[in-house]
DSSP file (Angstrom, degrees, kcal/mol; ACC not computed):
  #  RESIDUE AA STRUCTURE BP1 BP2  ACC     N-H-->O    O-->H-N    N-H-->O    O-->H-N    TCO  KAPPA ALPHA  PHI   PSI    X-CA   Y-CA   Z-CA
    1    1 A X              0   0    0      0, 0.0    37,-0.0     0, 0.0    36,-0.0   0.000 360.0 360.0 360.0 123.2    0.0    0.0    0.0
    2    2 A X        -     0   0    0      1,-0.1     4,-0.4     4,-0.1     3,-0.0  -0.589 360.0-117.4 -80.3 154.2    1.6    3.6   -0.7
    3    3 A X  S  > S+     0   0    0      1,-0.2     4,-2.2     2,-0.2    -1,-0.1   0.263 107.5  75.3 -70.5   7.2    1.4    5.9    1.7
    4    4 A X  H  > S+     0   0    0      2,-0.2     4,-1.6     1,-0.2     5,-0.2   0.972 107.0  39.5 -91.1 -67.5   -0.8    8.2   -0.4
    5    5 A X  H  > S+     0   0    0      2,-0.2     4,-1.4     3,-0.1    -2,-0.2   0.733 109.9  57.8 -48.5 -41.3   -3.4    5.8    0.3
    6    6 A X  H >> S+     0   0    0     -4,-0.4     3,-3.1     2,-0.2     4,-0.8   0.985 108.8  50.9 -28.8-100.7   -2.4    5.2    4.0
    7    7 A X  H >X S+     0   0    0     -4,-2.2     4,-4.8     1,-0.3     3,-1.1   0.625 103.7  58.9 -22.1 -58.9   -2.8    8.7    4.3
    8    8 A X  H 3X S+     0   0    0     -4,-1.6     4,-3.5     1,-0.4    -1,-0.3   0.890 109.2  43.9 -46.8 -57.5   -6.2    8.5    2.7
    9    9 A X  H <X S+     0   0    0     -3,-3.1     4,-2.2    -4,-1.4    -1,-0.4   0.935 107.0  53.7 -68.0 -37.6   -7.3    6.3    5.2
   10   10 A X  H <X S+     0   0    0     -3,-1.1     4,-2.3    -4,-0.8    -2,-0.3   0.908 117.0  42.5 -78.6 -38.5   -6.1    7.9    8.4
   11   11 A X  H >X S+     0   0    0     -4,-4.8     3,-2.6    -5,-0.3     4,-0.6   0.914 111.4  53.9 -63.7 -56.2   -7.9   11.2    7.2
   12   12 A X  H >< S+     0   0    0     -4,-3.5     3,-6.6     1,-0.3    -2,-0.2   0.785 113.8  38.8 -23.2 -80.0  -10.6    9.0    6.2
   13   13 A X  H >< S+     0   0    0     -4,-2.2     3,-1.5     1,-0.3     4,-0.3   0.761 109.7  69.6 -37.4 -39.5  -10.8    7.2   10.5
   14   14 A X  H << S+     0   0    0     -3,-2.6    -1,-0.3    -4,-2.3    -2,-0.2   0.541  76.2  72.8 -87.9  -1.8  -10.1   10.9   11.8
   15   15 A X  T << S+     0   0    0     -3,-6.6    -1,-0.4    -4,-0.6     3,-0.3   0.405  89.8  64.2 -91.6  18.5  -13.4   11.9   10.7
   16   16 A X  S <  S+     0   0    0     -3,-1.5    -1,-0.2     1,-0.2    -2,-0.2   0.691 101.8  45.8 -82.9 -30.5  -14.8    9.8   13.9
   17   17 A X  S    S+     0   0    0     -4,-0.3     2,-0.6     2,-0.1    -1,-0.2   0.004  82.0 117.5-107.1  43.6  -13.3   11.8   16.5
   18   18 A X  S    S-     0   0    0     -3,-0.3     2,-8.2     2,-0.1    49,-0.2  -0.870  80.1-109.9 -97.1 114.5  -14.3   15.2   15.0
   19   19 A X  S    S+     0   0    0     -2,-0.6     2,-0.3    47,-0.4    48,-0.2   0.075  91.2  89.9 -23.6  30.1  -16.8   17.2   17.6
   20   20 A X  S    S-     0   0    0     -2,-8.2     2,-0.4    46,-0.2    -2,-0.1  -0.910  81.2-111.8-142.6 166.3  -19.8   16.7   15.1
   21   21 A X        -     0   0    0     -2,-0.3     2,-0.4     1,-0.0    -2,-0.0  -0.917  31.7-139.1-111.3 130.9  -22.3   14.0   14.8
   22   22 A X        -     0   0    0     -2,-0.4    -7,-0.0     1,-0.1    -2,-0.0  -0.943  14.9-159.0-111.8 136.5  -22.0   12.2   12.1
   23   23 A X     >  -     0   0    0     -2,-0.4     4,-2.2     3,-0.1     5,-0.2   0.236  36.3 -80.4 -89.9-164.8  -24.9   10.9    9.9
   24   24 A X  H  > S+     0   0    0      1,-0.2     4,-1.9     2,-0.2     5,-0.2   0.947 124.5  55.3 -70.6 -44.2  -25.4    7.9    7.1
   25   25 A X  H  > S+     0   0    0      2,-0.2     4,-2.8     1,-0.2     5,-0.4   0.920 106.2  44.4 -30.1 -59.8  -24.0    9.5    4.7
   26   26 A X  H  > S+     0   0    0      2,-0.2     4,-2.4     1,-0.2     5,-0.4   0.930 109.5  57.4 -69.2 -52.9  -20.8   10.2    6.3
   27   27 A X  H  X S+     0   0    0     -4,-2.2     4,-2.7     1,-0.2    -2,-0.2   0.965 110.0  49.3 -32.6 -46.4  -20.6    6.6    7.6
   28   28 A X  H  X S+     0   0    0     -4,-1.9     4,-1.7     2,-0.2     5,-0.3   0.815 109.9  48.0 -74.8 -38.8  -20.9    5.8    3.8
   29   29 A X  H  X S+     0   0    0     -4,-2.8     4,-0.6    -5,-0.2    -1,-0.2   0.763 113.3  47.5 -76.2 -27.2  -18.2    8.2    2.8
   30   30 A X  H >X S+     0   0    0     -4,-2.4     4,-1.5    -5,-0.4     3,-1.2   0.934 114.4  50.7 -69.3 -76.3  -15.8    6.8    5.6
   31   31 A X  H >X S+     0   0    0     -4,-2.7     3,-5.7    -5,-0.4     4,-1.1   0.741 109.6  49.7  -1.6-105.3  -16.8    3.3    4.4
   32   32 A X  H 3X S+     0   0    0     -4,-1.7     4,-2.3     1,-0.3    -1,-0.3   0.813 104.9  52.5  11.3 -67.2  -16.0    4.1    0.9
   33   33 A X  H <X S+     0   0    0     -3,-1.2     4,-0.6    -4,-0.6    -1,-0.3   0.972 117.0  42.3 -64.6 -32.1  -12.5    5.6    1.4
   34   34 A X  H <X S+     0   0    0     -3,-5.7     4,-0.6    -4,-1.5     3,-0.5   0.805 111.1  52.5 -99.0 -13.2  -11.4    2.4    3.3
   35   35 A X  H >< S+     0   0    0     -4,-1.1     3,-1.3    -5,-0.3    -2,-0.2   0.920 105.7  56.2 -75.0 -47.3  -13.1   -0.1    1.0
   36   36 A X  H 3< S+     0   0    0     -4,-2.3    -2,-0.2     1,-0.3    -1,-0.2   0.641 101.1  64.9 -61.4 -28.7  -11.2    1.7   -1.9
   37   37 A X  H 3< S-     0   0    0     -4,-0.6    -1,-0.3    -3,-0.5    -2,-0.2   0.881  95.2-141.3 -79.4 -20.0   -7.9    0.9    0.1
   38   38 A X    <<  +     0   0    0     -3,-1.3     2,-0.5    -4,-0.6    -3,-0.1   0.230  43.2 145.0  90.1 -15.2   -8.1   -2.4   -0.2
   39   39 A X        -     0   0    0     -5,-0.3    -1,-0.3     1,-0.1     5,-0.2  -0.417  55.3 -99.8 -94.6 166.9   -7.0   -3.7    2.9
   40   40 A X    >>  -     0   0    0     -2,-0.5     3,-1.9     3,-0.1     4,-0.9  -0.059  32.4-122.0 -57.9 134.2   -8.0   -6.4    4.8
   41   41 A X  H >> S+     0   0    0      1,-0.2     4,-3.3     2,-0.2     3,-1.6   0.842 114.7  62.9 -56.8 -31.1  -10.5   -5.6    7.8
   42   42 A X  H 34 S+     0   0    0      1,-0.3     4,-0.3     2,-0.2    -1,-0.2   0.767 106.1  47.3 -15.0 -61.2   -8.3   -7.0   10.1
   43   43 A X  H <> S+     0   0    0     -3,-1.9     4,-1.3     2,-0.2    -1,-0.3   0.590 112.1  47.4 -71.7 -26.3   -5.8   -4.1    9.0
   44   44 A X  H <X S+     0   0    0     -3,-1.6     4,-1.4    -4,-0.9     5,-0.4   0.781 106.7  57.8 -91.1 -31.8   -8.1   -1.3    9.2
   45   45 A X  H  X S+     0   0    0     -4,-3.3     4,-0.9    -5,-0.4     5,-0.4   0.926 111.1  39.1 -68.1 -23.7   -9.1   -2.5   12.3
   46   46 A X  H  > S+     0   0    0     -4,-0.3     4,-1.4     1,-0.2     5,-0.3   0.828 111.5  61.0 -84.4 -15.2   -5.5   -2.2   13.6
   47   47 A X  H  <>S+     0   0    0     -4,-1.3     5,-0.9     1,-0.2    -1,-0.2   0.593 112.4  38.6 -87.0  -1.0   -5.0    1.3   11.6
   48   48 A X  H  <5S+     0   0    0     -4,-1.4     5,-0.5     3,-0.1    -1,-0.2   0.561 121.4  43.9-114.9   2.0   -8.0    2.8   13.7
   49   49 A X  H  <>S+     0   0    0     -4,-0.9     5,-1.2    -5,-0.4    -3,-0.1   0.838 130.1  19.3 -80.9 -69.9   -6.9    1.0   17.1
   50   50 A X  T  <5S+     0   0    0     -4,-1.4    -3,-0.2    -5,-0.4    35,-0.1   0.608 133.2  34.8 -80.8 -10.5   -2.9    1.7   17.0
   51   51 A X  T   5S+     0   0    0     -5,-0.3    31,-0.2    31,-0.1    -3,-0.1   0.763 122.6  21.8-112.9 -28.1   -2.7    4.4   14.6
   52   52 A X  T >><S+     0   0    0     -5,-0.9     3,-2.8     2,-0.1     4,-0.6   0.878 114.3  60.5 -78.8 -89.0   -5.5    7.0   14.5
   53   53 A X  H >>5S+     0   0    0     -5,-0.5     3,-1.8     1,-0.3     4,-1.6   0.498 101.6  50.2   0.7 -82.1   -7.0    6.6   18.0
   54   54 A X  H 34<S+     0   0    0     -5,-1.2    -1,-0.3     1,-0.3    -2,-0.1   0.470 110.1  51.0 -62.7   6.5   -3.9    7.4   20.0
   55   55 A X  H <4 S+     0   0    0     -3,-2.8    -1,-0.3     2,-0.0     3,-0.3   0.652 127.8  17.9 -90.4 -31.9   -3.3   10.6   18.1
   56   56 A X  H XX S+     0   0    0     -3,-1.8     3,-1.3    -4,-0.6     4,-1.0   0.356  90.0 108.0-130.7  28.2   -7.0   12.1   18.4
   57   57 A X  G >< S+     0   0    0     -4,-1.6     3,-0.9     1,-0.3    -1,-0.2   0.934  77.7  54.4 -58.2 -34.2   -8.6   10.2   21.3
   58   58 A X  G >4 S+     0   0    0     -3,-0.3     3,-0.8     1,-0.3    -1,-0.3   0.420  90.7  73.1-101.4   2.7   -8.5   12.9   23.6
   59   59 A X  G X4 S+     0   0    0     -3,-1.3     3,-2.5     1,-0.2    -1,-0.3   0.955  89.7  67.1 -55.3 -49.2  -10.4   15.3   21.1
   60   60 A X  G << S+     0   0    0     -4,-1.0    -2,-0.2    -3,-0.9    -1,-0.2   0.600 107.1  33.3 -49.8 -13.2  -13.3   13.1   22.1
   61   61 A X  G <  S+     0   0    0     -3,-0.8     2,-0.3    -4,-0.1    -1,-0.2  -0.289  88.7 115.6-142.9  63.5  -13.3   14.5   26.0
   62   62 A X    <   -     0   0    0     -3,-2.5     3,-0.2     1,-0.1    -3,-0.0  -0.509  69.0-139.5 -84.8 176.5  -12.2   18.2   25.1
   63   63 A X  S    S+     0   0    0     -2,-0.3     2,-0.5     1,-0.2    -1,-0.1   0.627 101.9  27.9 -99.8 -40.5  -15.1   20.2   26.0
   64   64 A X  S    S+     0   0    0     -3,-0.1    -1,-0.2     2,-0.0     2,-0.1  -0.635  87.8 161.1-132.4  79.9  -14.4   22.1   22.8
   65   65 A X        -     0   0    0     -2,-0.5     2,-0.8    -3,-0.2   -47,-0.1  -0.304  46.1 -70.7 -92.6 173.2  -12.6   19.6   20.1
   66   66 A X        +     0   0    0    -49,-0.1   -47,-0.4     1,-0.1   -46,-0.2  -0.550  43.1 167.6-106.9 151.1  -12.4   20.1   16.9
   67   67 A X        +     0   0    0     -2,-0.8    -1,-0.1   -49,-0.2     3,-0.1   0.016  62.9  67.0-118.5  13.1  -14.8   19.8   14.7
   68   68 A X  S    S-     0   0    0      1,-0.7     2,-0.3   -48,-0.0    -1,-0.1   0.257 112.2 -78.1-140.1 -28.3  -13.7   21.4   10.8
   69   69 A X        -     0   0    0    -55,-0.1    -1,-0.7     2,-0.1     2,-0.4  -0.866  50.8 -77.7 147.1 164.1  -11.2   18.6   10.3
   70   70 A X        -     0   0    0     -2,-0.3     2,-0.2    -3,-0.1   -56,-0.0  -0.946  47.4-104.3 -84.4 120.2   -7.7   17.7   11.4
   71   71 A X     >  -     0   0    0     -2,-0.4     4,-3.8     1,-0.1     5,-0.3  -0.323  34.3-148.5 -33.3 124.0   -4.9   19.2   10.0
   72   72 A X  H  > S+     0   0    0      2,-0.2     4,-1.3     1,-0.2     5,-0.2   0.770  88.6  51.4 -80.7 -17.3   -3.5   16.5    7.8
   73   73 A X  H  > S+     0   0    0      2,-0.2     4,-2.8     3,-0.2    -1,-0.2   0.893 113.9  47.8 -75.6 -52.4    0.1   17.1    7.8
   74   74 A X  H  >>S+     0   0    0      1,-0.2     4,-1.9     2,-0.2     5,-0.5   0.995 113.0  50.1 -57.2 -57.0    0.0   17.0   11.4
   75   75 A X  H  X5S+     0   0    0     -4,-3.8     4,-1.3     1,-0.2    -2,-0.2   0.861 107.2  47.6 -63.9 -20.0   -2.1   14.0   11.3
   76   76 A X  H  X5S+     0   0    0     -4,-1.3     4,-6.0    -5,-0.3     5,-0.4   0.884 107.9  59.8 -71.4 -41.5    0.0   11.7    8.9
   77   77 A X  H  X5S+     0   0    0     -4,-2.8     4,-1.2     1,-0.2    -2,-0.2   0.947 113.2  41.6 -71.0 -29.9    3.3   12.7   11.0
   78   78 A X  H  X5S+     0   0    0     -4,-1.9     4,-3.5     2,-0.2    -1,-0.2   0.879 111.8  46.3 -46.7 -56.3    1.5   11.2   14.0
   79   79 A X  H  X<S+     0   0    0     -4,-1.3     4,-3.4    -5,-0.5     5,-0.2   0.842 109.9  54.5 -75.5 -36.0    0.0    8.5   12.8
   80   80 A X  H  X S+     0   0    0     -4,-6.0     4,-2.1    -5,-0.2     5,-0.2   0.939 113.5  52.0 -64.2 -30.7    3.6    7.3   10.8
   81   81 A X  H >X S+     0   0    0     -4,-1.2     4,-1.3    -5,-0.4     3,-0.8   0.998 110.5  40.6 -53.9 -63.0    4.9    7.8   14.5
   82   82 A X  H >X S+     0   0    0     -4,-3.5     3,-1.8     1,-0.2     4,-0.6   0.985 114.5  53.8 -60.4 -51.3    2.1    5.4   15.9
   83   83 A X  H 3< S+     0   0    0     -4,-3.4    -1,-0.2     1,-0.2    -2,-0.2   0.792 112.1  46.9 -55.4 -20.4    2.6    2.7   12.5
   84   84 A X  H X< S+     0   0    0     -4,-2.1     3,-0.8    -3,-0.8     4,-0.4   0.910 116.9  52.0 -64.6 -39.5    6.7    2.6   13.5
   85   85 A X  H X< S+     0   0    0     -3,-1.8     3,-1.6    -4,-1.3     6,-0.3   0.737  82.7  78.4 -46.3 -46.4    5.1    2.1   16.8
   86   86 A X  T 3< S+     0   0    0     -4,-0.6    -1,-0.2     1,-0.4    -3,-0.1   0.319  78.6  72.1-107.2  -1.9    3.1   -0.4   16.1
   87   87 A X  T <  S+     0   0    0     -3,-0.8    -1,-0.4    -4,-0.1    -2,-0.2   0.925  80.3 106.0 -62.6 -67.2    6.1   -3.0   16.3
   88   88 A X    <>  -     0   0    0     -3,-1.6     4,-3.8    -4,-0.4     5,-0.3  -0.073  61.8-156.6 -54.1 113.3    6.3   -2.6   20.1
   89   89 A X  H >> S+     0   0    0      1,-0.2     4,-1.4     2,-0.2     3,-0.8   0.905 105.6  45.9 -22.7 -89.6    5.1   -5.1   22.8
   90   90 A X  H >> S+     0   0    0      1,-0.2     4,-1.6     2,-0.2     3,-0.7   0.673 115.3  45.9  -6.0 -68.4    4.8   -1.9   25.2
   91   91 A X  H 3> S+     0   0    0     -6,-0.3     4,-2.7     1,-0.3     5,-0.2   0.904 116.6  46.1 -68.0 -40.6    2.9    0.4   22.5
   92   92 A X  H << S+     0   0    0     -4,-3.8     4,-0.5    -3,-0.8    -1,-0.3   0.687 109.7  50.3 -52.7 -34.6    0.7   -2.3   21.6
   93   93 A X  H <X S+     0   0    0     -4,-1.4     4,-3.0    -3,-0.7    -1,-0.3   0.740 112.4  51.4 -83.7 -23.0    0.0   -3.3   25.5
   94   94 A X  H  X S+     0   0    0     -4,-1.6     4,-1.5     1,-0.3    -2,-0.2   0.825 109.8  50.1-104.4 -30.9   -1.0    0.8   26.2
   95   95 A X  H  X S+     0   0    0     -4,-2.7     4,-0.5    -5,-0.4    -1,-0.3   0.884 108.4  49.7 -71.2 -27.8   -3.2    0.7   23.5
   96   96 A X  H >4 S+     0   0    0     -4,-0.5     3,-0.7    -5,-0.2     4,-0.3   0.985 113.0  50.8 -39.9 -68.6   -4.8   -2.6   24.9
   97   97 A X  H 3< S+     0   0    0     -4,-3.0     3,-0.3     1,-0.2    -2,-0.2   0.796 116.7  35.6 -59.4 -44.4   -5.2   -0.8   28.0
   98   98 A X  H 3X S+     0   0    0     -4,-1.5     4,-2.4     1,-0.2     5,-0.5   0.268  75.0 115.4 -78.4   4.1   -6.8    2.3   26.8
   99   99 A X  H <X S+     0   0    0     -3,-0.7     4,-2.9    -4,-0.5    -1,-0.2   0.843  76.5  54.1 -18.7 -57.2   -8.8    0.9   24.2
  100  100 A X  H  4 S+     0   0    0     -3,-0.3    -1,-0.2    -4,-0.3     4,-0.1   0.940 106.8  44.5 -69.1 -66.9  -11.8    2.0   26.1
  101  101 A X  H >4 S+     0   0    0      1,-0.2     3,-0.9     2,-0.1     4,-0.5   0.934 117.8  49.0 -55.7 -41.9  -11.2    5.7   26.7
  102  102 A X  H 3< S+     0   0    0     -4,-2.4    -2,-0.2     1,-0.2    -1,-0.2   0.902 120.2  29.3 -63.6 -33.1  -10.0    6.1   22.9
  103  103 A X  T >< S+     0   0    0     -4,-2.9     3,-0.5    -5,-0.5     4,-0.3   0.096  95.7 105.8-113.7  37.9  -12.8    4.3   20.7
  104  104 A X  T <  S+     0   0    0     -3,-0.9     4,-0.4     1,-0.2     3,-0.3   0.937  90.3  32.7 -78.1 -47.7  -15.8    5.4   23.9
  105  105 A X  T 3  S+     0   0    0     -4,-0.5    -1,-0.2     1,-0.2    -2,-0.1  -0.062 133.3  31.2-109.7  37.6  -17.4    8.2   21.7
  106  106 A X  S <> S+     0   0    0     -3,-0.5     4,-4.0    -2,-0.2    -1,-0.2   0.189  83.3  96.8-165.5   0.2  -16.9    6.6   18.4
  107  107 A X  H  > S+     0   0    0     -3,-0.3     4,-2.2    -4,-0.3     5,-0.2   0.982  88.1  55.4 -72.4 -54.2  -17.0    2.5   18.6
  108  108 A X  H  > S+     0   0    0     -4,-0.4     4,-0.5     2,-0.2    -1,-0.2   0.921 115.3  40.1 -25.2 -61.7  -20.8    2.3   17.5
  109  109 A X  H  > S+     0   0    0      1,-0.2     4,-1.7     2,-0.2     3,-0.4   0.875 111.6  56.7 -55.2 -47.6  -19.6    4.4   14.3
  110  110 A X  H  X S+     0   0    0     -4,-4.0     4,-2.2     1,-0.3     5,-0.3   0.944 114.7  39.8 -59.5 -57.3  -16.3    2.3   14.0
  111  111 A X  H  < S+     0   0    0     -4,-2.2    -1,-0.3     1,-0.2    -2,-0.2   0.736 115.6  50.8 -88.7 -15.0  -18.6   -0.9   13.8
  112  112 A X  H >< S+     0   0    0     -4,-0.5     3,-1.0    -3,-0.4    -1,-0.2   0.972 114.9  43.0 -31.5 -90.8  -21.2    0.9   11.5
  113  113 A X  H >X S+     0   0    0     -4,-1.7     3,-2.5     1,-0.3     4,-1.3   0.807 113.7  52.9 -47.7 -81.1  -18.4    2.0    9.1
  114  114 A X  T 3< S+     0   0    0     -4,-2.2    -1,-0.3     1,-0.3    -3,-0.1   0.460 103.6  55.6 -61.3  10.7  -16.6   -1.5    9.2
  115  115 A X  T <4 S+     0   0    0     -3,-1.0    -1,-0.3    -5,-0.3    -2,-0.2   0.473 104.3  50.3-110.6  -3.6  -19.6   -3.5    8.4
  116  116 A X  T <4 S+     0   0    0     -3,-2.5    -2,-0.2    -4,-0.1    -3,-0.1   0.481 108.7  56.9-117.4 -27.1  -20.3   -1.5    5.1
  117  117 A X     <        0   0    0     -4,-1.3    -3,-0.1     1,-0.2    -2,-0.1   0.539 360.0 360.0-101.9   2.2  -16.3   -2.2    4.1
  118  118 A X              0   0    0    -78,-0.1    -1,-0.2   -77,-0.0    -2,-0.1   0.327 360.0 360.0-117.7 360.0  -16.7   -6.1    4.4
């Protein structure tokens, strides 16, 4: 997979922890983008656990996150940081452990989203 497509996806997953309620539509466009990458759910599932998540969990309990979009540059250099990560017992175990707090205000959507790409 180039990373132009990587990318693709990570914007795609980042539109779950944006401060906005998102409808069917949007579900469908997230869908979309990751069906179009071609990887396996397995893999998406680990690219929204170990790589998105821990960059933008904690938008989900700002009082005032954001809600127009991530910056994408910022988000890709984070998210190549978490996928180097993603090699490590450790990173792997702290994502285990916080699973809960990261995917709380977005897990519904995640299983929405990932039922539409298989």
């Amino acid at each position: 997979m180039s990373d132009a497509a990587r990318e693709r996806v990570w914007l795609a997953l980042s539109e779950l922890w944006l401060d906005t309620e998102l409808d069917d539509a949007d579900l469908r466009r997230i869908a979309d983008a990751l069906r179009t990458s071609a990887l396996p759910p397995a893999e998406l599932e680990a690219i929204y656990l170990h790589e998105v998540a821990p960059v933008l969990w904690l938008n989900a309990w700002s009082v005032a996150g954001v809600w127009s979009g991530f910056d994408p540059e910022w988000l890709f250099e984070h998210c190549r940081v978490n996928r180097a990560r993603r090699a490590s017992r450790w990173f792997r175990w702290r994502c285990r452990l916080l699973r809960r707090p990261m995917t709380y205000a977005n897990r519904e959507q995640w299983q929405q989203v990932i039922h539409r790409v298989v």
